[in-house]
C-alpha angles and dihedrals in degrees: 000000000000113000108270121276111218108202101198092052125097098241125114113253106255112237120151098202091066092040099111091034119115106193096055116109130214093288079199118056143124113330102217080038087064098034093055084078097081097049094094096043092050103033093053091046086058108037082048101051100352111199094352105082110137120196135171134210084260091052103056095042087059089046110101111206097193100124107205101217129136106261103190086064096039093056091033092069121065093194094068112124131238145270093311097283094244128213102205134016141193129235110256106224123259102256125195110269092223129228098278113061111135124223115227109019127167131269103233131123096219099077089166099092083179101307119158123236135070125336126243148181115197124189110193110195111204109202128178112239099201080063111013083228124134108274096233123197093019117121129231116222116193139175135158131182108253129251096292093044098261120142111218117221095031126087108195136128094244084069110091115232118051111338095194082062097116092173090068082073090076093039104109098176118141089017128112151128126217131186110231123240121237091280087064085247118145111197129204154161121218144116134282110253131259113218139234141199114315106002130082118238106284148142124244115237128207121169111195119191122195094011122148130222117226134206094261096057100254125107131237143191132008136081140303114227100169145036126170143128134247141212155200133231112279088231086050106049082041088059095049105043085053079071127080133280092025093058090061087072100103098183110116112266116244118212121236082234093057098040113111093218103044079052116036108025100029117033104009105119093338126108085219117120114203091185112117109227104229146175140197122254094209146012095316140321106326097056087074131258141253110217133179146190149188122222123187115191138175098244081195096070135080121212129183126240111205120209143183101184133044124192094226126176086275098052129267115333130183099258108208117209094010097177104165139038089202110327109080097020123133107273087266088075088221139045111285091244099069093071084127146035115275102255092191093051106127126237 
């Protein structure tokens, strides 16, 4: 596996491929340095309509959330402020958890493990909505399909790529869980999604409260009060599947407008926005993103995450009647055999 990233240290991402590239900022910096990039967005929304702010599926597909700032000075200054320290929030709507969350991934914040495609750093805020308070203690569980549309950890015939490829059981790219910090702010470094069949480009969510990290890395215990889904832009992921090796997925694009979940489930009816505000750290696209989000859940209520797969100390394994995510599960939290960490996982 690559060396650990740590996102809330001051070191450049590592990625050969920008090495030589002047334009190409620190991809790892001050957290409350990045996320000061959002006050202004945020603050002027609110002192202008405060909690009244009504949106549609076709208005947030014709939204763009590029935010035209000058990064250098907005991760240069320490002092720079959070997310907006919002006043009121909105519930973000409950998504489908899809048919490949995996049971028993790792907490890390470099989610890469050598995956093409472009770089990116995401910062989910969880915020309770009861209190619009930062939801501390709870835990952020992500995973996206790579740049050709293919789930690690899973082997079925609905991934795109060879289903009779067993090895992709013990692939944990583009998968993680991190604990947020006091400002309610989960940190990591991945790569934006490639997309199949279907769906429109996104990015699978999980919140965990009242979880507990193991030795091994894994969490256990606890509830799930929220599921959703999240997206990009329609311009932006254009821009980037027109890159390799994004452009040698050959599965039909799907719209935002004309995906069932960025309608129906998460902006039908709702004022919920589940587009990630985003900037380039560089000159333009290829020098990676930073991308955010802010995610308002009901810490009261319990969810269930279905799944098919677990990572155990033997590697991935199909998982039948996978009812729960967390909720539901034996006392242990995870199947027995995860007591230690997978030796044949791949990096």
């Amino acid at each position: 596996m690559p060396p650990t990233l740590s996102v809330s240290s001051r070191t450049v991402l590592p990625n050969p491929a920008l090495a030589n590239s002047t334009s190409v900022l620190p991809l790892v910096v001050e957290p409350k340095s990045r996320r000061s990039v959002v006050l202004g967005v945020l603050t002027a929304v609110q002192e202008a309509i405060g909690c009244a702010l009504q949106r549609d599926t076709d208005v947030i597909a014709n939204t763009t959330h590029y935010k035209n700032i000058d990064v250098k000075a907005a991760m240069a200054d320490p002092h720079y402020v959070f997310f907006g320290e919002t006043q009121c929030t909105v519930l973000n709507p409950e998504g489908e958890v899809g048919p490949f969350y995996v049971l028993g991934e790792y907490v890390r914040d470099d989610l890469r493990d050598g995956e093409a495609g472009i770089d990116m750093i995401v910062e989910t805020q969880v915020l309770d909505v009861a209190t619009c308070s930062p939801l501390v203690g709870s835990w952020v569980d992500i995973w996206n399909a790579n740049t050709t549309g293919v789930y690690s950890g899973v082997q079925s015939s609905m991934n795109l790529g060879n289903p009779s490829d067993a090895s992709n059981l013990n692939n944990t790219a583009l998968r993680g869980i991190q604990q947020v910090d006091e400002d309610g702010v989960a940190k990591f470094t991945t790569k934006f999604p490639g997309h199949y069949d279907g769906r429109a480009t996104h990015m699978h969510v999980v919140v965990h409260t009242d979880a507990t990290e193991q030795r091994n890395g894994t969490i256990t215990g606890g509830k799930i009060p929220h599921i959703g889904q999240l997206f990009w832009d329609q311009d932006l992921i254009t821009e980037i599947e027109a890159l390799s090796p994004y452009n040698e997925n050959t599965a039909d694009i799907t719209l935002n407008a004309n995906d069932h979940v960025f309608g129906a489930q998460e902006t039908e009816g709702t004022t919920s926005d589940p587009v990630f505000n985003y900037v380039y750290l560089g000159d333009d696209v290829t020098d990676g993103l930073f991308a955010w989000v802010v995610l308002a859940v009901n810490s009261s209520a319990t969810y269930d995450a279905t799944y098919s797969f677990a990572l155990t100390s033997g590697g991935g394994v199909a998982v039948e009647g996978g009812g729960s995510g967390v909720s539901g599960l034996p006392s242990s939290g995870f199947p027995s055999s995860s007591a230690a960490v997978p030796s044949s996982t791949v990096a």
